[in-house]
N, C-alpha and C positions, 0 to 999 in steps of 0.2 A: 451468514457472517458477512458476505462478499456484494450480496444481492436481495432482493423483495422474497420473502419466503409468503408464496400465495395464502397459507395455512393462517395467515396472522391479519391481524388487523392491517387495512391499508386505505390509503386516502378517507377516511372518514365512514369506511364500511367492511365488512367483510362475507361481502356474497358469494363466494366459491368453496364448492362441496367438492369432495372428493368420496371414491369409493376403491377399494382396493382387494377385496375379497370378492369372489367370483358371484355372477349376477343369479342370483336363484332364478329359476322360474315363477316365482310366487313373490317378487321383488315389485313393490309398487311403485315406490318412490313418490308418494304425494307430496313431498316438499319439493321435489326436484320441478314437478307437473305446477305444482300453486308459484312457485319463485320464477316461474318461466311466462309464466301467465301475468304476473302482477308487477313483473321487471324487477326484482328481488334475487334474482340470480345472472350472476357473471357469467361463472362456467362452472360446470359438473366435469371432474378428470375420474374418467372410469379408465380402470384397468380393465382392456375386455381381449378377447383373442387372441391373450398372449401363448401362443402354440402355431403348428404347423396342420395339425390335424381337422378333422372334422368336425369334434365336439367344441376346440378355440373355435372355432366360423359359425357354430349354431349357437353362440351367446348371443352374437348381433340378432338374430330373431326372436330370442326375449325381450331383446330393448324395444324391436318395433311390434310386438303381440302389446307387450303392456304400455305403449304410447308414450314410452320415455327416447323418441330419439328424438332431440327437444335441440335450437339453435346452437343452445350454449353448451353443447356437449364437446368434449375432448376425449376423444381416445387415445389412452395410453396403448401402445404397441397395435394391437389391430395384423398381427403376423398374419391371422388365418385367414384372414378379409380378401373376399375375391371382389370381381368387379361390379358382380350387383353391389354388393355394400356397399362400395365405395361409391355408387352411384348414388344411392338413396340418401349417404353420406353428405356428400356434395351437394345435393337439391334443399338439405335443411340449413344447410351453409354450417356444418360442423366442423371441426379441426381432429386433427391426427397431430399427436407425440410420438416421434421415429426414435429409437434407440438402438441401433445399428448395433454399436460393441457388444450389448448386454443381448441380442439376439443371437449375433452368430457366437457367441462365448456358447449360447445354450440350446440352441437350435440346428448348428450350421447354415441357419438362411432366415431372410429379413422380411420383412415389409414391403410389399409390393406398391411402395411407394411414387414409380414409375404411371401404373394406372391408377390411383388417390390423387396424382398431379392431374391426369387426365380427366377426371370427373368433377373434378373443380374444388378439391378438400385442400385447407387452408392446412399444411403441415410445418410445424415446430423440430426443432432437435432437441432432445432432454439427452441428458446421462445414465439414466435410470437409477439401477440403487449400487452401494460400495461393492459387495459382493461381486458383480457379475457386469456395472456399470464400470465408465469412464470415472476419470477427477472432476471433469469437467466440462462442461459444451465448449471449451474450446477446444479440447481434445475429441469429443463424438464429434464435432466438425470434420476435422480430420479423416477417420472414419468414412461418413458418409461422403465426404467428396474424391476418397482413394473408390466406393462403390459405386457412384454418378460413373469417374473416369474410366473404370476397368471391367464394370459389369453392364450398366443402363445408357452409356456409348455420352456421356455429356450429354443429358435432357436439363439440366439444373445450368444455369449461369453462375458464376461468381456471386455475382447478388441478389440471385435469388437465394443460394446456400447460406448468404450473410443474414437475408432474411427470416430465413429459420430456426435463430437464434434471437432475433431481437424485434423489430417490426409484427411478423407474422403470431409473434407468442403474444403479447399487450393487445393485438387485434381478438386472438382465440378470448382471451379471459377479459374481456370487455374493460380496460383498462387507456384507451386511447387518447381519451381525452385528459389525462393523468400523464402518462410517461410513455417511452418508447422513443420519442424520436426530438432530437434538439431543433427546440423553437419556443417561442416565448412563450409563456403560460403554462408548462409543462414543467415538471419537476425536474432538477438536474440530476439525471440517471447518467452516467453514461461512462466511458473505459477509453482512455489514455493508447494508444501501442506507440513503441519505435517504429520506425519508417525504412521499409529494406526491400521495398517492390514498388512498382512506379505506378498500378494498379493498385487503390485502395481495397478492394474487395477481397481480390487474391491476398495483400498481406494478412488481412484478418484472417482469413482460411489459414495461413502457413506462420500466422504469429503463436510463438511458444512461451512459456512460461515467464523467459525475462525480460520479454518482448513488450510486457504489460508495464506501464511505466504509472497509471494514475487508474484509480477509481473511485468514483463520486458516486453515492446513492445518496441522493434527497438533500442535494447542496456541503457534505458532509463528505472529506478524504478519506478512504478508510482502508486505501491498502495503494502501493507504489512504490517506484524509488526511493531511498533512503535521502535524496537531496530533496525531493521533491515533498515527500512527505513533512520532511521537517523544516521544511516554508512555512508547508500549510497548517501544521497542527505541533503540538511541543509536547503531547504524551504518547509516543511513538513505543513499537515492541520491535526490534528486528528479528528478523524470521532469515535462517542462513539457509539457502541452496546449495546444491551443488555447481559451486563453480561460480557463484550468483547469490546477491544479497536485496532482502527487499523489507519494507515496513509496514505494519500494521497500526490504526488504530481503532477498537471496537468498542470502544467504551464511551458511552455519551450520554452527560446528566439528562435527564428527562424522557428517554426511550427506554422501557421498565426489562426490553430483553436486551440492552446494550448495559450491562452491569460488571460482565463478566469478561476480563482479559485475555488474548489468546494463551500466555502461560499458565492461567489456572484450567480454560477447558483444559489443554493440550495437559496437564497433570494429572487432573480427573479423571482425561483417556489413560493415561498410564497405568493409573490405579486400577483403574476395571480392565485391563490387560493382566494386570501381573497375575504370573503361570499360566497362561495361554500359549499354545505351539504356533499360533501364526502371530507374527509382529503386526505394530500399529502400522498402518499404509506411512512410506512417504508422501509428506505433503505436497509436493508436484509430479509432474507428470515427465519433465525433463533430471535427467538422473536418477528415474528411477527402473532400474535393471534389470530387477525380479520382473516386474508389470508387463518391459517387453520380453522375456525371456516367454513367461506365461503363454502370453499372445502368439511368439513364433512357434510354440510345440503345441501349440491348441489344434486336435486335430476336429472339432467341430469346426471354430474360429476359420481355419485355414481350408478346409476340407476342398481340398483337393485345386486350391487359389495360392498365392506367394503374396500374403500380405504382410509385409514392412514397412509398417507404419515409423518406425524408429530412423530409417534411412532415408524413407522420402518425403519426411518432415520434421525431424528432430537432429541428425545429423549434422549440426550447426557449430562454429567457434566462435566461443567468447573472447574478449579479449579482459586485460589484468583485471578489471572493472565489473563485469559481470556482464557487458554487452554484446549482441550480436553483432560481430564483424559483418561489416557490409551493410550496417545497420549507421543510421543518422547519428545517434549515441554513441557509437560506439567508434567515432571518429574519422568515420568514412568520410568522399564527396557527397556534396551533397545530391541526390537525386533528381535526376532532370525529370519530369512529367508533363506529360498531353494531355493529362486530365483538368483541365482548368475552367472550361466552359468558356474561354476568352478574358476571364481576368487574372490570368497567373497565380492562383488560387491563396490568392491574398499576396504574394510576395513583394507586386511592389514594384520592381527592380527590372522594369522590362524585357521579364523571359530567362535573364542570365543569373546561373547557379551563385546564391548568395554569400558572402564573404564570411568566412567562418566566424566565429561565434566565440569571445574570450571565455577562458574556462573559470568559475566562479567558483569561490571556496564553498565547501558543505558548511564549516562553521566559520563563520567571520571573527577576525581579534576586532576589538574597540582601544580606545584610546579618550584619555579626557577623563574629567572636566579641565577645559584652559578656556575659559569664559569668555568664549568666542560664541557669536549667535549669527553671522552669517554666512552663509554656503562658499564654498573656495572650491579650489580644483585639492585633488588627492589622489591614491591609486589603489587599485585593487588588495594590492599586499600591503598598504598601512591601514585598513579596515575601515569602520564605521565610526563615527566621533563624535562619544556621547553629553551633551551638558546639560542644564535644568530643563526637565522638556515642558514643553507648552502643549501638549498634543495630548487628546484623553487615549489612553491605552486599555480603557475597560477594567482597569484591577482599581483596587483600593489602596492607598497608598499606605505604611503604617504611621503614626505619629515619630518615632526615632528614624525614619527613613526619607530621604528625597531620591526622589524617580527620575534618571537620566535616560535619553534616549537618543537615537539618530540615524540619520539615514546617507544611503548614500548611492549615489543615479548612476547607473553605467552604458554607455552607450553598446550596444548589442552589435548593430546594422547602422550600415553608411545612410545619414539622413541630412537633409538640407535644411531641417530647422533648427527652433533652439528653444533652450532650457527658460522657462521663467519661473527661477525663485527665486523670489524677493531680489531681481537682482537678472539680467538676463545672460546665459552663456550659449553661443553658437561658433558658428565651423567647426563641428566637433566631427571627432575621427573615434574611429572602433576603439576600443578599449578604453578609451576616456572616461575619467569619473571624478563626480563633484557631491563631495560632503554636505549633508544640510542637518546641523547640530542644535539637539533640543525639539527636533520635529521626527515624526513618524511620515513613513511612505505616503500614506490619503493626507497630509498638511504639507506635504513637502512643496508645491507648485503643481506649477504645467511641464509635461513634454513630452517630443514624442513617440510614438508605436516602438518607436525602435532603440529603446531606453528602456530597461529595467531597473528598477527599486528595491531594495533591500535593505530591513530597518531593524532596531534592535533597541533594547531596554534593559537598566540594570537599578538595582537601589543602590544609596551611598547613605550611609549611616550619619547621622547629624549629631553634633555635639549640643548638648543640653549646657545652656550661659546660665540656667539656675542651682546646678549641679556645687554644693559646696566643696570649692577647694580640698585640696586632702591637707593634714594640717603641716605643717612644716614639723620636722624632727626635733624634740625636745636636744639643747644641748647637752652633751654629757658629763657631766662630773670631771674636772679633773683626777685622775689616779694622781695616786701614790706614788712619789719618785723610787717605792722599794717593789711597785708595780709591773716597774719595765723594765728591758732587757739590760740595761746598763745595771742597772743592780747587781742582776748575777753576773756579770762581766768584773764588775769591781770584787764582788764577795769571792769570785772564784781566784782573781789574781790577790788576793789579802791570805789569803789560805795557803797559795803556792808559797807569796813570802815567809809567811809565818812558818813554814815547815821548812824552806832552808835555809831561816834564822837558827831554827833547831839542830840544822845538821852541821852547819858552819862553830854553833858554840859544843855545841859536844866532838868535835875535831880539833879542837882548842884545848878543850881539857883533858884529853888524850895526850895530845903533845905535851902540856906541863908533866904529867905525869911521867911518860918517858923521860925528858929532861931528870927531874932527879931521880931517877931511877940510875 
């Protein structure tokens, strides 16, 4: 979902085999032998010596009887692997996949990946599988650098651990010239974190779940902040943490396995759960309760070690937001660093901690059309100011609709230049912003580094001048003056008279009658 699934098509080929069911002795593998030969093969990931025992370590002598220990091989686990293997390993320039969690879950003890470093094997971290595996290599990270520090005395550096997660894997499965590392011609692979240690290396080790703020596979967002994402893309899914919110989006015309949204997998799992006694896993690794509960009474896992993983790397506060306090995001100082190689690692600003940063809405209000077309000053809380745009935005516009858009610059970071659009503005100060209505961000002008853009689009329904008039209301008829309300007002008072005409003459003739009487 997240990352290259080896199993599938990639860059224009798919040369990597896998084997996963135990190595027979009578296991030839002539495709493995012809694809190694003829450059047709990346990498072979064989499950092999996953055990403690004698018989996991006498797999590796099937591979070298029947001539399959070939460059491109990867062993998955390798528990039993003593150091001849690892030797012979080494000398073919093969790789090892370590999977720490899912070992000692079922072993009580790992991969003597200590001497695998020492014979020259190029070793990877995976997670292995759900069962028995981590969520994720950023959590088997974890793992294996609580085992470097407390069992194998710190033989791994920082970056070398970071290695075994990214670099060292694209090297194993012949994929180098493709992806793995940022530089030009290389695909844009690569993961976003916030900033809460002054050593890059060490944060990646100790970054957790909401610590991931972006991830790009093949120029394409596909999981991050919820501000961030919905910059970059407009069919977002939020996905709610514990304590922490982030976005998905995996759906993309023209890649035939990106069809299906995380709400319908994530419903499909449901479906094929229901009446099952074990619930679906939570989806991270932070908040999830049970996972360390498991891990602290695991007496293989622990056997006879005080591994708290939950304390000496998860242990964290968020703040209202979902960020890690003490983290750049999450509205800390900012981090002073030594790491720069001499140019302040892009900042700028001659070494001194940069001036915070105005906080920017997730959705911006618009305002407009008032047929205005060029750029003025404005402010961050009157928004974006949209009027007939002139700028292609990729959509189709419909006939009953005109396309409004606009943008609008904000200065981020204290800068000595200045703004050209259509129009120049300079001495500009932090939080300053200038309107530029009818254009998108890429038409907007020049300016610079220290100025961000954000732009925005709306349709406005047009009124059709061929459109006939609706017709005017036929006049009405005069009514009838016995129609309206005076009628009965009169009829009713002709009745009252009439009736004490009646009473008045027959009280008349009453009287004469008494008279002669």
């Amino acid at each position: 979902m997240l990352a290259r699934n080896i199993e599938l098509y990639n860059f224009g080929k798919d040369y990597i085999w896998t084997k996963v069911t135990e190595l027979e002795s009578d296991y030839e593998g002539n495709h493995i032998k012809e694809g190694s030969a003829e450059g047709t093969l990346d990498a072979w990931f064989l499950h092999l010596a996953e055990g403690i025992d004698e018989s996991s370590r006498a797999e590796f002598d099937v591979l070298v009887q029947n001539d399959l220990l070939v460059e491109e091989i990867v062993v998955i686990h390798g528990t039993g692997l003593t150091q001849t293997e690892f030797s012979a390993l080494g000398d073919v320039g093969g790789s090892l996949a370590w999977s720490p969690t899912s070992n000692l879950l079922l072993y009580g003890d790992t991969t003597d990946v200590a001497t695998a470093k020492a014979e020259g094997v190029n070793i990877m971290i995976g997670p292995d599988w759900a069962p028995s595996g981590s969520k994720s290599s950023m959590h088997e990270l974890k793992t294996a650098d609580w085992w470097d520090e407390n069992v194998l005395g710190d033989i791994f550096t920082d970056f070398e651990l970071v290695q075994t997660i990214s670099t060292n894997v694209v090297d194993a499965i012949g994929w180098s010239d493709h992806t793995g590392r940022i530089q030009a011609g290389l695909a844009a692979d690569f993961v976003v974190l916030d900033t809460f240690n002054a050593d890059p290396y060490r944060n990646v080790i100790d970054a957790v779940d909401p610590d991931v703020r972006l991830v790009v596979v093949g120029g394409l967002a596909v999981y991050g902040d919820v501000d961030i994402m919905q910059a970059m893309d407009d069919e977002i899914e939020i996905i709610e943490g514990v304590g922490f919110t982030k976005a998905t989006d995996i759906t993309y015309d023209g890649v035939p396995e990106a069809q299906q949204t995380f709400a319908e997998m994530f419903t499909a799992l449901q479906e094929c759960n229901q009446g099952k006694s074990v619930p679906i896993e939570y989806l991270f690794t932070l908040g999830d309760d049970r996972y360390f509960d498991v891990l602290n009474r695991s007496q293989s896992f622990q056997n006879g070690r005080t591994i708290d993983l939950w304390s000496d790397y998860y242990d964290i506060e968020l703040d209202e937001n979902g960020h890690r306090v003490g983290g750049t995001v999450g509205g800390a100082d900012p981090i002073e660093t030594n790491i720069t190689n001499g140019n302040n690692n892009g900042n700028g600003n001659g070494g001194t901690n940069p001036v915070p940063e105005p906080e920017l809405p997730v959705l911006w209000d618009t305002y407009g059309p008032r047929g205005a077309t060029l750029a003025h000053p404005t402010t961050i809380a009157e928004g974006i100011h949209l009027e007939a745009c002139t700028s292609d935005n990729g959509q189709t516009t419909p006939d009953d609709k005109e396309l409004l858009c606009g943008a609008i610059l904000v200065v981020m970071q204290p800068t000595d230049e200045c703004m050209n659009l259509d129009g120049w503005f300079c001495q500009l100060e932090v939080e300053d912003a200038v309107a530029v209505p009818g254009k998108l961000c890429d038409d907007s002008g020049t300016f610079p580094s220290q100025v961000t853009c954000r732009d925005a689009w709306s349709y406005l329904d047009v009124e059709d001048d061929n459109t006939n008039p609706e017709p005017e209301p036929e006049p009405e008829e005069p009514k009838s003056w016995t129609e309206g309300p005076l009628f009965w007002v009169a009829a009713i008072s002709l009745v009252g008279l009439l009736v004490a005409s009646i009473v008045m003459i027959n009280n008349n003739l009453r009287n004469e009658d008494d008279n002669e009487e």
